[in-house]
C-alpha positions as semicolon CSV with decimal commas, in nm:
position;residue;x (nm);y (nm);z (nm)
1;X;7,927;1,940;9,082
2;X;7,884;1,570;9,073
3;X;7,867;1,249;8,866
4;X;7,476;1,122;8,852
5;X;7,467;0,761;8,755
6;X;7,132;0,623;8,623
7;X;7,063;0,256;8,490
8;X;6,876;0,335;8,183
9;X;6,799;0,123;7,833
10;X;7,052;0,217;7,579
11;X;6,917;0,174;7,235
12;X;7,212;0,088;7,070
13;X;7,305;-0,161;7,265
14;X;6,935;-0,315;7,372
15;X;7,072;-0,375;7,785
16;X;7,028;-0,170;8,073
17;X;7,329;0,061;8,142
18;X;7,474;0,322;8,318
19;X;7,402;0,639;8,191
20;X;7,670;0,916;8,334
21;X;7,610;1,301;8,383
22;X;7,788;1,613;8,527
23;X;7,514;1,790;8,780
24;X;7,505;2,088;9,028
25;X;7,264;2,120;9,281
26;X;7,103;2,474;9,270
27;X;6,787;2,605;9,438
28;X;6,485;2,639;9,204
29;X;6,256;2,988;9,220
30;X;6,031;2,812;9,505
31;X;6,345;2,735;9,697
32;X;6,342;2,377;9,659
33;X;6,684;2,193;9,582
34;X;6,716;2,080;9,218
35;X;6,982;1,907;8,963
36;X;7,092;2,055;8,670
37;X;7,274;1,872;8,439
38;X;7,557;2,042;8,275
39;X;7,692;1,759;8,070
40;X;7,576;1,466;7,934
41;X;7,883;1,182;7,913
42;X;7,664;0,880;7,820
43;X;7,724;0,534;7,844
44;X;8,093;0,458;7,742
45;X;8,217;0,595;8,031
46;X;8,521;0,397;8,279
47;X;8,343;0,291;8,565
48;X;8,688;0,203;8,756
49;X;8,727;0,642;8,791
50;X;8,761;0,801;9,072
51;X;8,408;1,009;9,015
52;X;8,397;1,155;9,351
53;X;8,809;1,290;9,326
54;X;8,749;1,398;9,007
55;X;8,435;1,576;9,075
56;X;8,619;1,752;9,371
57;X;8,885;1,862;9,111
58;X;8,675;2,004;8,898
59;X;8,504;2,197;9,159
60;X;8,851;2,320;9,272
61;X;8,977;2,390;8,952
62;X;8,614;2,567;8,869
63;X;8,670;2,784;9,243
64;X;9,052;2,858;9,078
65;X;9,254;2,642;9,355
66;X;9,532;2,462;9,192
67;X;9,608;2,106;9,375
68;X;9,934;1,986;9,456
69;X;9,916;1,648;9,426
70;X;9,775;1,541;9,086
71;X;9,498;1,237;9,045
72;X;9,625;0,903;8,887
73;X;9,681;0,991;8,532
74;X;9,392;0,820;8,362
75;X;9,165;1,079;8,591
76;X;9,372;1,337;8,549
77;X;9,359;1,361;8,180
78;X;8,962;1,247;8,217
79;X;8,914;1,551;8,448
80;X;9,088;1,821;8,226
81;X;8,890;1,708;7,957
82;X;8,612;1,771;8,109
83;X;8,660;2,063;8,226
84;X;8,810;2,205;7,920
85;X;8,418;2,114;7,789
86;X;8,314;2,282;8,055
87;X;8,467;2,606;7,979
88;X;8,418;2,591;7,588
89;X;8,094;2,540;7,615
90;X;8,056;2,837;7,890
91;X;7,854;2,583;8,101
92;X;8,062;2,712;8,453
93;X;8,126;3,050;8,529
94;X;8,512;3,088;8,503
95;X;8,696;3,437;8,626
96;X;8,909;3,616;8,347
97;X;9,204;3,550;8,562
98;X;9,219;3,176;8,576
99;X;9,058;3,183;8,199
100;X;9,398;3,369;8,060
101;X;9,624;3,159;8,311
102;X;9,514;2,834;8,236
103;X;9,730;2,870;7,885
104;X;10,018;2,873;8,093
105;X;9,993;2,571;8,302
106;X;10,160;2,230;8,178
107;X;10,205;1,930;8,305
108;X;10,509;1,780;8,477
109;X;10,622;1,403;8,582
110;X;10,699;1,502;8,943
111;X;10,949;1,160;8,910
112;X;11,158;1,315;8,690
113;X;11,233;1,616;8,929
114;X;11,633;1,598;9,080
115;X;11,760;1,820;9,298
116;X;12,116;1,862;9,282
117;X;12,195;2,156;9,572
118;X;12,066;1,956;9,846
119;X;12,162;2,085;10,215
């Protein structure tokens, strides 16, 4: 998956602007590469996020590898979103496994962490 980014005339607004989307690449019946988008984000979108980390998440967290290090936490929150739309709206193919675990994951402030038995 990736961001696609197209310059496009927004209506409600009567400019040009960037018009966001959530693709994969697939092959079509002929064998040709194609784009299908799997969300639409629209216009009101951050353009200071980190599109490419975040669409590397999500294929991670789609392929059921958990990352250690989290993104910045504007992304981070952006990227769960997402892919919390992706899985509601069965748009990605998500195993059982990783469907029931993800109620069990939270989030923790890695600053916060002490250790007091240090050797």
């Amino acid at each position: 998956m990736f961001f696609k980014i197209i310059n496009r005339y927004n209506s409600k607004s009567g400019n040009r602007e960037n018009y966001y989307s959530l693709v994969e690449s697939y092959r079509n019946a002929l064998g040709e590469p194609s784009h299908r988008t799997i969300l639409s984000l629209g216009y009101n979108i951050d353009n200071s996020l980190p599109f490419k980390e975040i669409s590397n998440k999500l294929n991670d967290l789609v392929a059921g590898h958990r990352n250690l290090f989290p993104l910045e936490e504007k992304a981070e929150k952006f990227t769960w979103k997402l892919y919390h739309q992706l899985v509601k709206g069965n748009k990605i193919d998500v195993l059982n496994h990783i469907r029931k675990g993800m109620e069990d994951w939270e989030t923790v402030d890695l600053k916060t962490l002490t250790n007091e038995d240090v050797r």
